[in-house]
PALUM-235688 format. One record per residue (C-alpha): residue in one letter; x, y, z. Coordinates in Angstrom, 2 decimals, padded with zeros to 5 digits. Layout:
BEGIN
PT:code:u:v:w
PT:a:X:Y:Z .
...
REM end
This chain:
BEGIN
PT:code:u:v:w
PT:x:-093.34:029.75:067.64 .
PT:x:-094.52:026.39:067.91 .
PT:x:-094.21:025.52:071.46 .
PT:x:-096.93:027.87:072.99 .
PT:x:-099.28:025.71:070.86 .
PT:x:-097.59:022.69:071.49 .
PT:x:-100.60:020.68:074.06 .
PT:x:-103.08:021.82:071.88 .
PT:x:-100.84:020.25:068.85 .
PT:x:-100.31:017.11:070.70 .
PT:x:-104.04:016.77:071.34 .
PT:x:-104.63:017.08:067.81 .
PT:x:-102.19:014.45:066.93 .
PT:x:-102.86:011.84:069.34 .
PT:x:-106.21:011.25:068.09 .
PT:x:-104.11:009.48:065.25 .
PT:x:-101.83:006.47:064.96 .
PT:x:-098.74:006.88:065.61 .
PT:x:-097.30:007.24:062.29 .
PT:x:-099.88:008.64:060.91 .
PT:x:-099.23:011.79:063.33 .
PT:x:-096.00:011.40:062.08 .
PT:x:-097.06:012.09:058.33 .
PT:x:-098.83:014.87:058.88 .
PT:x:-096.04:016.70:060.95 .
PT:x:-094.17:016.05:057.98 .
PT:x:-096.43:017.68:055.77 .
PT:x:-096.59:020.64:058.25 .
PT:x:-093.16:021.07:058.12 .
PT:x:-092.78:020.78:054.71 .
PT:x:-094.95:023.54:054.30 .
PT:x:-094.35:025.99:056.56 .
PT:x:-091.39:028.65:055.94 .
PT:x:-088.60:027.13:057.92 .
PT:x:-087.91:028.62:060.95 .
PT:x:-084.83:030.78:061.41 .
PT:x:-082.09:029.02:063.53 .
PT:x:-081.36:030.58:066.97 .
PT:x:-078.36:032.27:067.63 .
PT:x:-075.31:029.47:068.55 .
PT:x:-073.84:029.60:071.97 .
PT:x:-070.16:029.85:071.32 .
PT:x:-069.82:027.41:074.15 .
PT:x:-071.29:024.41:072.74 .
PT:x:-068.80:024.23:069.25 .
PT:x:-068.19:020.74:068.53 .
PT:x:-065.55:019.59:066.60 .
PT:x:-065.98:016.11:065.43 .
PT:x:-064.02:014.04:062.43 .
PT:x:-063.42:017.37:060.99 .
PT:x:-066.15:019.07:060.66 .
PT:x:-067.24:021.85:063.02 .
PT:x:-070.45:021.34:064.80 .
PT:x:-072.71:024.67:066.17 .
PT:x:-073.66:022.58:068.89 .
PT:x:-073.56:018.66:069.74 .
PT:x:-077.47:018.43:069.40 .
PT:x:-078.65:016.35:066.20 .
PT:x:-081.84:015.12:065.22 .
PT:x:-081.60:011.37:064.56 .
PT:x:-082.10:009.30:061.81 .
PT:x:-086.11:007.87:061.25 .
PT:x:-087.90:011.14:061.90 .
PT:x:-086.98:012.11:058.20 .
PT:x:-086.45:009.42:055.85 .
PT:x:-086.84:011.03:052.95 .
PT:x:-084.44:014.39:053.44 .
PT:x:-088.37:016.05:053.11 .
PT:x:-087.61:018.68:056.27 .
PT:x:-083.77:018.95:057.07 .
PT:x:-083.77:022.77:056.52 .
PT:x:-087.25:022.76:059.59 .
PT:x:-085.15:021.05:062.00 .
PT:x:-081.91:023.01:061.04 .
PT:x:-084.17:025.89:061.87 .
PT:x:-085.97:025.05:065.42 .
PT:x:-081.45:024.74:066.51 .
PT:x:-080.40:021.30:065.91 .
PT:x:-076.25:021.44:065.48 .
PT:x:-077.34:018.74:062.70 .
PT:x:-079.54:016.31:061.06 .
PT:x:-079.17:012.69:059.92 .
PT:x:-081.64:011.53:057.57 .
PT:x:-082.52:008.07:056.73 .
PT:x:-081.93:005.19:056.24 .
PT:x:-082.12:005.71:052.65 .
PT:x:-082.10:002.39:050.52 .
PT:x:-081.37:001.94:047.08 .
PT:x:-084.62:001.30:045.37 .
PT:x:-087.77:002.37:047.42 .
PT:x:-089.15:-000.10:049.88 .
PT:x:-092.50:-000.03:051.73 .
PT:x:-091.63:-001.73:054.88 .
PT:x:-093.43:-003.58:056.90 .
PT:x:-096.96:-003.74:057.42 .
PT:x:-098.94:-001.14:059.45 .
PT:x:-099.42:-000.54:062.14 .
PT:x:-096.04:-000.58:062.87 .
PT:x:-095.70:002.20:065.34 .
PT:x:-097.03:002.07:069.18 .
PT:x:-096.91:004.88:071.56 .
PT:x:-095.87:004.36:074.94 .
PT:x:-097.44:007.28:076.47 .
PT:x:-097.06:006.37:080.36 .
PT:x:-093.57:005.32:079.72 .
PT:x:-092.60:007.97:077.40 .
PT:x:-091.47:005.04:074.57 .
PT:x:-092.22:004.09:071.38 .
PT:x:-091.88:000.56:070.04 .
PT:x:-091.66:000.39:065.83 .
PT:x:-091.38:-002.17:063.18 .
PT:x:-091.10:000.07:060.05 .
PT:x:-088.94:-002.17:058.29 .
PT:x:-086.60:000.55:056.41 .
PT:x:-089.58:001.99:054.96 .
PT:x:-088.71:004.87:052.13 .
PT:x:-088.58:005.92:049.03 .
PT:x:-085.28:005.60:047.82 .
PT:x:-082.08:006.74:046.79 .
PT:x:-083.47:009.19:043.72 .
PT:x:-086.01:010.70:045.40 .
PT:x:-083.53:011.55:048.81 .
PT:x:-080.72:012.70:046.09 .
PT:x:-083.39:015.04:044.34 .
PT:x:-083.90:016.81:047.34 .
PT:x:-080.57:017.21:048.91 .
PT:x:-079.44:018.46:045.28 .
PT:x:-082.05:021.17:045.69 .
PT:x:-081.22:021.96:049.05 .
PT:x:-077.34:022.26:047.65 .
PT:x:-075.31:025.19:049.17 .
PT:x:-077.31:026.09:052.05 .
PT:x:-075.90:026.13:055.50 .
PT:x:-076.17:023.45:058.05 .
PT:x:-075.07:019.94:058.08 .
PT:x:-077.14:017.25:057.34 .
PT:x:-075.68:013.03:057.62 .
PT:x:-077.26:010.78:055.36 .
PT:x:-077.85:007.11:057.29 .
PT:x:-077.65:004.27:054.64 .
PT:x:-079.33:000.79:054.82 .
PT:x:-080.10:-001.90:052.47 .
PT:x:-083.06:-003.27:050.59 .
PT:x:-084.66:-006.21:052.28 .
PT:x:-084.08:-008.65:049.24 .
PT:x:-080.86:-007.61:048.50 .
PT:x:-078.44:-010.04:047.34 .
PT:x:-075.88:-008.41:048.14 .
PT:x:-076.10:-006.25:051.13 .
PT:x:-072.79:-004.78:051.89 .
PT:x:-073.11:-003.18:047.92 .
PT:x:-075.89:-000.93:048.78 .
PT:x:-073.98:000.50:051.50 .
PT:x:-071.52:000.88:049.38 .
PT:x:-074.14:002.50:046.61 .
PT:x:-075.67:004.78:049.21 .
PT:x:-072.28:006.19:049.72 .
PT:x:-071.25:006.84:046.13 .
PT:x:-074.60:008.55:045.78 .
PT:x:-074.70:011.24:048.68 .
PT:x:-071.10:011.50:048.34 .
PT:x:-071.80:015.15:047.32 .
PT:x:-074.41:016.07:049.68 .
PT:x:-073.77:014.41:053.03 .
PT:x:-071.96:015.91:055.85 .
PT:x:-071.23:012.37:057.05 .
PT:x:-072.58:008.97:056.31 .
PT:x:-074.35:006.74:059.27 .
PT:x:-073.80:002.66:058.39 .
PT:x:-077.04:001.85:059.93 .
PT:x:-076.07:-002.62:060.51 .
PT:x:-078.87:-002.38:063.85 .
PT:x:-081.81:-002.18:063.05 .
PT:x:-083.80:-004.97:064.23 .
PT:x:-086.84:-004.45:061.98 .
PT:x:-085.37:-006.32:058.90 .
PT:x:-084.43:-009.75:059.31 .
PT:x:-081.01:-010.71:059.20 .
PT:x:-079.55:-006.85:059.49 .
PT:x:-078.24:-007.37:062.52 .
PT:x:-075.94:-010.23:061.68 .
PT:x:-074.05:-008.17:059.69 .
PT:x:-072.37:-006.88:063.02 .
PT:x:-070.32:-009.98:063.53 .
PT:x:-067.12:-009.42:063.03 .
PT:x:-066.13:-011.08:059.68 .
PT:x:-069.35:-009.96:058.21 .
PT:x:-068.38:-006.14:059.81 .
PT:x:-065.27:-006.48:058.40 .
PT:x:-066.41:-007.09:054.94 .
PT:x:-068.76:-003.94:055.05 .
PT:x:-066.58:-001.43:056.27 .
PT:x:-064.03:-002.24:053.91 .
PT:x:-066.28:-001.62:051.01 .
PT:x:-067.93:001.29:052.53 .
PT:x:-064.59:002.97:052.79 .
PT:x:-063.34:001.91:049.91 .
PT:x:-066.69:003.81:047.88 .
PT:x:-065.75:007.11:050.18 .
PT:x:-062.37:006.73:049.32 .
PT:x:-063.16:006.10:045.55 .
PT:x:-065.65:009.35:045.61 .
PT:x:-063.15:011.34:047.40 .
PT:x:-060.41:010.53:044.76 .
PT:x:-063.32:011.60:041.89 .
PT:x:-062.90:014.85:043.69 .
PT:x:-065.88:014.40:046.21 .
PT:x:-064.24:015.85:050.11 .
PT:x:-063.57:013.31:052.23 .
PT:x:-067.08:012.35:053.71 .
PT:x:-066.65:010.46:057.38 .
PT:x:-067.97:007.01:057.76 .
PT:x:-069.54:005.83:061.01 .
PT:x:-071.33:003.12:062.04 .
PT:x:-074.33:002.63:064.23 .
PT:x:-074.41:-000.17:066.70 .
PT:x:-077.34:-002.04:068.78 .
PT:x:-077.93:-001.72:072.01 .
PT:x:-078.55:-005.59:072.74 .
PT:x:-075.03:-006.54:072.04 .
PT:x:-073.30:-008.98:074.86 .
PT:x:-069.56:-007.41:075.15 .
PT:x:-068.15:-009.60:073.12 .
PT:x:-069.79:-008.46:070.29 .
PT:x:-069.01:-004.87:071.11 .
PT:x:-065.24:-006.08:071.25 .
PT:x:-065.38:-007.08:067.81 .
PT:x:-067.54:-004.08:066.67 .
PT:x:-064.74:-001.21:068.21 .
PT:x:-062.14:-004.13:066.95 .
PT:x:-063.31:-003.65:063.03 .
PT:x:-063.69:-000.10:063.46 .
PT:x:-060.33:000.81:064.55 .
PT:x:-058.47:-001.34:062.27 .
PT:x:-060.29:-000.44:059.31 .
PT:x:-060.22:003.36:060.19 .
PT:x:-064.21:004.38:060.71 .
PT:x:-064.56:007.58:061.89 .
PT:x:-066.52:007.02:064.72 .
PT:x:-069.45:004.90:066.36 .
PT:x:-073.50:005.73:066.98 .
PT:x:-074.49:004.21:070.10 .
PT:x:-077.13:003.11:069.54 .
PT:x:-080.19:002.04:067.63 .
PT:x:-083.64:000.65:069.16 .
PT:x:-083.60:-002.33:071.94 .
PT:x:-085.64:-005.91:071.66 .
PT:x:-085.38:-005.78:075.48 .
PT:x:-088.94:-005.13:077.47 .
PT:x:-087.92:-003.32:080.44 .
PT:x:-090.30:-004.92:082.91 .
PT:x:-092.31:-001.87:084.10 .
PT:x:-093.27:-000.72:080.69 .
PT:x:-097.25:-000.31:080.97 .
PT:x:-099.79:-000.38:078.43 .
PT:x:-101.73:-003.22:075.68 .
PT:x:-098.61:-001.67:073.12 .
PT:x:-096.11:-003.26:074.98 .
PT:x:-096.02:-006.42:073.53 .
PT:x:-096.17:-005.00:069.91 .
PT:x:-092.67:-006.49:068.40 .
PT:x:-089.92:-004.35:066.90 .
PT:x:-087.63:-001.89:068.56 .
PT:x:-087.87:000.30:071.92 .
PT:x:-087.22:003.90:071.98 .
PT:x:-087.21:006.67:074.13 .
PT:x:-086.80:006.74:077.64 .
PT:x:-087.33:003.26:078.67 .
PT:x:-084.35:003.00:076.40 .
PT:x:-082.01:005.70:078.11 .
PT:x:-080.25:003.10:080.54 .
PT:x:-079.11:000.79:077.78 .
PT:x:-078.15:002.49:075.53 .
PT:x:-076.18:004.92:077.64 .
PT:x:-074.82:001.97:079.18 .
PT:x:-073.73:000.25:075.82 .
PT:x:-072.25:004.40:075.33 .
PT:x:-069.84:004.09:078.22 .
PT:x:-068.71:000.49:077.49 .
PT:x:-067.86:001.53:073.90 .
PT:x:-065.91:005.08:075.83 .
PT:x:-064.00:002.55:077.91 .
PT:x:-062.74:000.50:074.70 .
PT:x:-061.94:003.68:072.43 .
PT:x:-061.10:006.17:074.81 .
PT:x:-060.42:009.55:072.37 .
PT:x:-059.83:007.63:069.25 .
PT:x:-062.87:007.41:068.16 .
PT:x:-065.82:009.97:068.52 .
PT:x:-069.16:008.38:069.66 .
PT:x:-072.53:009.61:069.09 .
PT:x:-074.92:009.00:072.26 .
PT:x:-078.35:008.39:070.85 .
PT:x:-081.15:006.59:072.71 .
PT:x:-083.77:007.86:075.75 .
PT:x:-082.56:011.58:075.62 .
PT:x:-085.76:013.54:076.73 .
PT:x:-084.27:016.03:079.07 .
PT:x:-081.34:018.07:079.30 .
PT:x:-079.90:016.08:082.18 .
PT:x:-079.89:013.51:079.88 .
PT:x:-078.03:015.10:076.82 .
PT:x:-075.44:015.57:079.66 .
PT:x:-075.16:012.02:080.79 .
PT:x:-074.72:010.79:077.44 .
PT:x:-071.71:013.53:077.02 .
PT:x:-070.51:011.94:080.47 .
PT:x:-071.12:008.48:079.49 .
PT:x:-068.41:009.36:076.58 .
PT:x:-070.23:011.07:073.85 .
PT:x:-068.93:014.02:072.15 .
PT:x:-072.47:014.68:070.04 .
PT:x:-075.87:013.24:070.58 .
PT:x:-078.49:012.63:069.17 .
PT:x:-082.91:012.80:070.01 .
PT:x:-086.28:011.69:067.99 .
PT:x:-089.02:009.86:069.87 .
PT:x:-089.11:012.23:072.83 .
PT:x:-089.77:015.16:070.34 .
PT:x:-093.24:013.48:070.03 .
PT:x:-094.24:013.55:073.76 .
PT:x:-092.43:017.00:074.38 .
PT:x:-092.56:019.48:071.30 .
PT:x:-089.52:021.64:069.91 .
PT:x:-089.32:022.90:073.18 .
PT:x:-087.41:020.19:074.41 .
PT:x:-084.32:021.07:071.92 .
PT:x:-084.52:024.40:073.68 .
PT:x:-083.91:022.97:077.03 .
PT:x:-081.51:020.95:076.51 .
PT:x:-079.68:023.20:074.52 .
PT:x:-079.71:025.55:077.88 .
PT:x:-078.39:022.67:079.83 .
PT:x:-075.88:022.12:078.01 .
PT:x:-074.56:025.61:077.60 .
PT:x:-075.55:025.66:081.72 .
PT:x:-072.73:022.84:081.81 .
PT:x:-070.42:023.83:079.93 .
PT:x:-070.66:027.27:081.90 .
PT:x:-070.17:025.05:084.85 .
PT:x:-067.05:023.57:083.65 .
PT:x:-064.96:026.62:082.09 .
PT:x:-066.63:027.13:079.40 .
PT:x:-066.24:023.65:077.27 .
PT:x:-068.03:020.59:077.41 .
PT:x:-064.81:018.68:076.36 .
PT:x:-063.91:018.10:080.05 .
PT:x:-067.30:016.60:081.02 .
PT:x:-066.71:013.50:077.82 .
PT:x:-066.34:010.12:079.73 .
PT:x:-065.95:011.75:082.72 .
PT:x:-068.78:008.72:084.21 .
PT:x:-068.36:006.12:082.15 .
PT:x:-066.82:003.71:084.64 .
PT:x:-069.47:004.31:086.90 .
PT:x:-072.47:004.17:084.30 .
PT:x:-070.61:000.69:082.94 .
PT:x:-070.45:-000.76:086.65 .
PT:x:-074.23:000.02:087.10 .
PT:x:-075.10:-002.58:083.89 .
PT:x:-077.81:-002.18:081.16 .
PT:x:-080.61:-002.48:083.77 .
PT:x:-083.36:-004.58:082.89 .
REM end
C-alpha cells in the first residue's frame, strides 16, 4: 500500500518541479505490478450512456496523456479513467515550466499546451492493454497548427474507436490559443456534427457505439453555456464534462506562482466549476448526463458535485497534495451517502443545484 508512505513520498517529490514529480510518478507506476482493484460497493453502480460504471469515481484527463498507467489507477478503485488529450501527430507543448504548485491553496495553475505524444503511440498501448477489464475514455484534442481542427477530432475518434469506453471532446482548454473559440455555437455545431458523424461511421464498420461528450470551460458567461447545452441536445451528444481549468484568480490565492498564466485547478477551482455544474443541471435536467470535474479533494466534495447535478465525477490535481488515499475516502463517502439515502445515489443528482446556481461562481 502506498498511502502509509505517502508524506514521506510527497517529501520526496516536492523537492522537484511540478511536472517533473509528475514524470517520475509515471515511471513508478509504470513499473510497479498494478495494484489489485478493491472490492466495488454494490451501492455506488453507475449507469451512464450505457455503459455500467463500478462506481462514479474517474480519474481525469491530464494525469495520463499517454494511456502509460490506466490499468495503476484502475487498480488503486477508480470506476474509470480518461486519458488524454491525445492529438494526432505528437506535440511538445508549451515551454517549461509550465506547471506551478499552489501548495497553501491546494491548486495548481498549468500551461502544458496539449503536450503528448500522439495518436500511434496512445493506440499502441491501448491495443496491448485490449480485453482487460475496466473502462478507460480517451479525451481528444487537436494539434496546435492544425488547419483544420474539427478533423482531428474527428481522426481521434476513428482511431480509438476500438479501444475507448467513451470519447471526451476536449474544446476548453485554455492553454492553446484559439481552442476555446471553438465553443461558440456555429463553430460547436460544426464539430459535433463531424465528431458524430466519425462514431457513427466506425460504429457502422462494426466498431459498438462509442458515446461522445464534450467538455466545457468553466469561464463561460450563460449565454455561452445556452448555446453549448443548445448544440448538444440537438445534435445528440451524450453528455457534458463540466469542466476544464479556470483563467479566473480567485483573490486569496497566495504564493509568487500565482501569477504564472494558464489554467487553475484544484480547490480554488471547486466553486466554479461546481457552479458552472448546476447551471448546466438546470438547462438539461435528466437528458443529458454531466460529469462534475473541478476542485474535488474531499469526499464532501464528490457529493456536492453529485448534488450540483452530476451523475459521475471526476479528480487529478488533488491526488498530488493528498495521495491514493484520497480515492479511498471519498469512495467511503459516497457509499456513506448513498447508505444515507436508501441505498442509491440517484436521489441525491441535482438535488442543490438551484441553490449552488443562486450562490454564483464566487470570485
Amino acid at each position: 500500500m502506498i498511502q502509509p508512505f505517502w508524506p514521506l513520498i510527497r517529501g520526496a517529490l516536492s523537492v522537484l518541479d511540478a511536472e517533473t514529480a509528475h514524470l517520475a510518478t509515471l515511471k513508478a507506476l509504470e513499473m510497479a505490478p498494478p495494484p489489485r482493484a478493491p472490492a466495488p460497493d454494490p451501492r455506488l453502480a453507475t449507469r451512464a450512456f450505457g455503459l455500467d460504471f463500478p462506481n462514479p469515481v474517474g480519474l481525469a484527463a491530464g494525469f495520463d496523456k499517454d494511456a502509460r498507467v490506466p490499468d495503476a489507477m484502475l487498480g488503486l478503485g477508480f470506476g474509470f479513467v480518461e486519458i488524454g488529450s491525445v492529438t494526432p501527430r505528437p506535440q511538445a507543448g508549451n515551454p517549461r515550466p509550465r506547471v506551478f504548485r499552489l501548495p497553501e491553496n491546494r491548486g495548481v495553475i498549468n500551461r502544458m499546451g496539449f503536450n503528448n505524444d500522439g495518436h500511434a503511440a496512445a493506440l499502441e498501448r491501448l491495443t496491448r492493454r485490449a480485453g482487460r477489464p475496466g473502462l478507460v475514455a480517451v479525451n481528444v484534442g487537436a494539434n496546435k497548427d492544425a488547419a483544420d481542427r474539427a478533423a482531428d477530432y474527428a481522426q481521434g475518434i476513428s482511431t480509438f474507436a476500438a479501444h475507448a469506453a467513451f470519447f471526451v471532446i476536449n474544446v476548453s482548454s485554455p492553454n492553446t490559443p484559439g481552442l476555446r473559440d471553438l465553443q461558440a455555437k456555429a463553430a460547436l455545431d460544426d464539430l459535433a456534427a463531424r465528431a458524430l458523424d466519425a462514431r457513427d461511421a466506425a460504429t457502422a464498420g462494426g466498431m459498438p457505439r462509442r458515446p461522445v461528450l464534450l467538455k466545457i470551460a468553466p469561464d463561460l458567461d450563460l449565454a455561452g453555456l445556452d448555446d453549448v447545452v443548445a448544440v448538444a441536445e440537438a445534435r445528440g451528444l451524450d453528455g457534458l464534462v463540466v469542466s476544464n481549468t479556470t483563467l479566473a484568480r480567485p483573490p486569496h490565492l497566495k504564493g509568487a506562482a500565482r501569477a504564472e498564466s494558464g489554467g487553475l485547478s484544484g480547490a480554488p477551482l471547486f466553486r466554479r466549476a461546481t457552479w458552472m455544474l448546476a447551471e448546466t443541471r438546470l438547462r438539461v435536467g435528466d437528458r443529458l448526463p454531466l460529469v462534475g470535474v473541478g476542485g474535488i479533494a474531499s469526499g464532501e466534495d464528490a457529493v456536492a458535485k453529485i448534488r450540483a447535478g452530476a451523475t459521475l465525477v471526476e479528480l487529478y490535481s488533488a491526488l498530488a497534495f493528498e495521495g491514493p488515499g484520497l480515492l479511498t475516502r471519498i469512495l467511503s463517502a459516497l457509499s456513506a451517502a448513498a447508505a444515507a439515502e436508501g441505498g442509491s445515489l440517484a436521489p441525491l443528482k441535482g438535488r442543490d443545484a438551484e441553490a449552488i446556481a443562486a450562490a454564483g461562481p464566487g470570485v
